[in-house]
N, C-alpha and C positions, 0 to 999 in steps of 0.2 A: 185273631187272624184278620187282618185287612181281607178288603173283597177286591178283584181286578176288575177296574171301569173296564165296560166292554168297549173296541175299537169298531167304529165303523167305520164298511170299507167303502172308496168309490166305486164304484158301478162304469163299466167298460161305456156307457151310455154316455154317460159324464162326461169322461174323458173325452171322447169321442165330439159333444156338443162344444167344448169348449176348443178343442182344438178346430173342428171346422170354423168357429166364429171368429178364432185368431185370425186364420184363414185367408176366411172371407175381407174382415179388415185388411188387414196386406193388399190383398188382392185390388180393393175401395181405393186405396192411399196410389199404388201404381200407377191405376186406368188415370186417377185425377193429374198426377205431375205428367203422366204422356199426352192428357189429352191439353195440358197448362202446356207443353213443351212442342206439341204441334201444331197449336193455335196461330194459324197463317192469317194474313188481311193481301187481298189483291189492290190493284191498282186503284180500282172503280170503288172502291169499299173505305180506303183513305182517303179519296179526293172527297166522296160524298160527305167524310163527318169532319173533312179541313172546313168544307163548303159551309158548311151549317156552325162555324165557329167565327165569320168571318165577321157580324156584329160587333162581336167580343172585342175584334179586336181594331176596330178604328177606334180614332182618337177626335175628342171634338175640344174647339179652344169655343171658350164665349168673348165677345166681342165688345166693347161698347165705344164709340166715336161722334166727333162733331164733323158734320159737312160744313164747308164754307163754301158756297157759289156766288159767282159776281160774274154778269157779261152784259155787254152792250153791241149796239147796230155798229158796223163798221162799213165806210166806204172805203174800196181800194187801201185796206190795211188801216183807214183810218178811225178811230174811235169819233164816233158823231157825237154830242155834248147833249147832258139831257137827258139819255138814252140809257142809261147804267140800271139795271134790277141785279138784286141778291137776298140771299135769305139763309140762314143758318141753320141746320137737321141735326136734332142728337135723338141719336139711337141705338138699341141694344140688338144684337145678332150673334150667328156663331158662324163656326167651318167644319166641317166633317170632314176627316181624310181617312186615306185605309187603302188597302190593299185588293187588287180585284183578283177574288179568288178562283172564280170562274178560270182563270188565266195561269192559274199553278200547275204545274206539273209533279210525277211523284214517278221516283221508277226504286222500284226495290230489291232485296236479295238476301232473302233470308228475315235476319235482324235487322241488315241495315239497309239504311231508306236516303234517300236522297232527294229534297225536294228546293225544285226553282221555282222561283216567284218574281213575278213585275215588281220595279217600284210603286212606290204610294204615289200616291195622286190625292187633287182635291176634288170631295164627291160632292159636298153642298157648300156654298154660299145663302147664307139666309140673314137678309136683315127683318125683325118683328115687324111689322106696318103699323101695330097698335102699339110699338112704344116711341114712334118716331114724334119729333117734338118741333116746332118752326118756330125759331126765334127771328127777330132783328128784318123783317120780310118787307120789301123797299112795295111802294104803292107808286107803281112813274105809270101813267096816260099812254107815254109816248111809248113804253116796253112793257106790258104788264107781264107778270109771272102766268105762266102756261103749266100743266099738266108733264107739258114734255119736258119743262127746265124739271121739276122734280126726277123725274124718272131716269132724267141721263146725269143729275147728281148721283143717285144713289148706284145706277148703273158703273160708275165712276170707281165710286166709293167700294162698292164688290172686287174690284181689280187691286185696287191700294191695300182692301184687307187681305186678298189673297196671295200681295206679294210681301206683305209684314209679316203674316205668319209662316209662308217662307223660309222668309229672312231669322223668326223666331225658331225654326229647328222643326216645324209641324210635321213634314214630311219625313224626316230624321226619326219623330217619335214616333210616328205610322208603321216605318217600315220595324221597329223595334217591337213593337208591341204585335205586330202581323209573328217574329220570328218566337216570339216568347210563347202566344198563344199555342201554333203549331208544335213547337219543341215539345210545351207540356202537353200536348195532347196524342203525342208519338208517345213519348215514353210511357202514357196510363196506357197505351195497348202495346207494351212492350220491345219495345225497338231498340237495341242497345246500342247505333251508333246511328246517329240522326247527323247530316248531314244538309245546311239550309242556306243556299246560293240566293245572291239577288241578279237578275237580268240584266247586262248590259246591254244599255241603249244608245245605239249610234246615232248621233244627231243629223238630220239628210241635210244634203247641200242644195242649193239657191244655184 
């Protein structure tokens, strides 16, 4: 005759620990998706961590250019003979542009956020000083070269570069890079319909 393996039973204890732990899980998982589902950001709470991104998101071009200066004494329009200085400057520099974030606004509702922003602008012009180079530099008695012919070349030169880059789309990729950064940085804090206006600027009149 076979022997009958004894059954053992669970214990009402058991039961009992295993169903409170289910529970308690359930219970874990809920608090999380409510507390994920009611996770609000205020006004002052976006603008602070747009503010802190705005590094990110300018754009700098590097630069490198020749100056050519030439001038002379002039009477009543006339060039005086003799009097002619020039000198040639190559050097490397860049431009910063970007967005002043300081200057964006954010109004929200709910999910969805709505943020205006200034145009770009240019924040630095900088030529190196240590890579500027003088070629071709004229030695006249009667004009020598001065301190200040340098400085209103390069002076010059600052304006030409910041109206090349311009012309090259700088502030185009400013304001691009300003909407890309903010976008993704709405959406890692959950925002499902981001909404990113640029400020019209009315030119004043003269």
């Amino acid at each position: 005759m076979e022997e009958n393996t004894p059954i053992k039973k669970t214990s009402r204890s058991t039961y009992f620990f295993l169903a409170t732990t289910i529970i308690l899980a359930i219970l874990l998982i809920i608090n999380k998706m409510n507390e994920a589902g009611n996770k609000r950001y205020d006004t002052s709470t976006v603008l602070s961590k747009i503010v802190h991104i705005q590094e990110l998101a300018t754009v700098k071009y590097n630069y490198a250019g020749v100056i050519g200066y030439k001038d002379n004494f002039k009477i009543l329009n006339i060039s005086v003979p003799l009097t002619d200085k020039y000198f040639l400057l190559k050097y490397n520099g860049y431009l910063k542009a970007g967005v002043d974030f300081s200057r964006i606004k954010v109004n929200i509702n709910g999910e969805n956020v709505h943020v205006s922003m200034p145009r770009a602008q240019i924040f630095d012009i900088v030529i190196d000083e240590n890579s500027i180079k003088v070629y071709n530099e004229s030695d006249n008695a009667f004009n020598p070269i001065k301190i200040q012919d340098y400085n209103k070349a390069l002076m010059n030169e600052k304006e030409t570069m910041s109206q090349d880059a311009i012309k090259q789309g700088l502030l185009n990729d400013a304001n691009r890079q300003a909407e890309l950064a903010i976008k993704s940085l709405l959406e890692e804090m959950g925002f499902k319909n981001i909404d990113i206006t640029t400020e019209i600027i009315i030119p004043e009149l003269h």
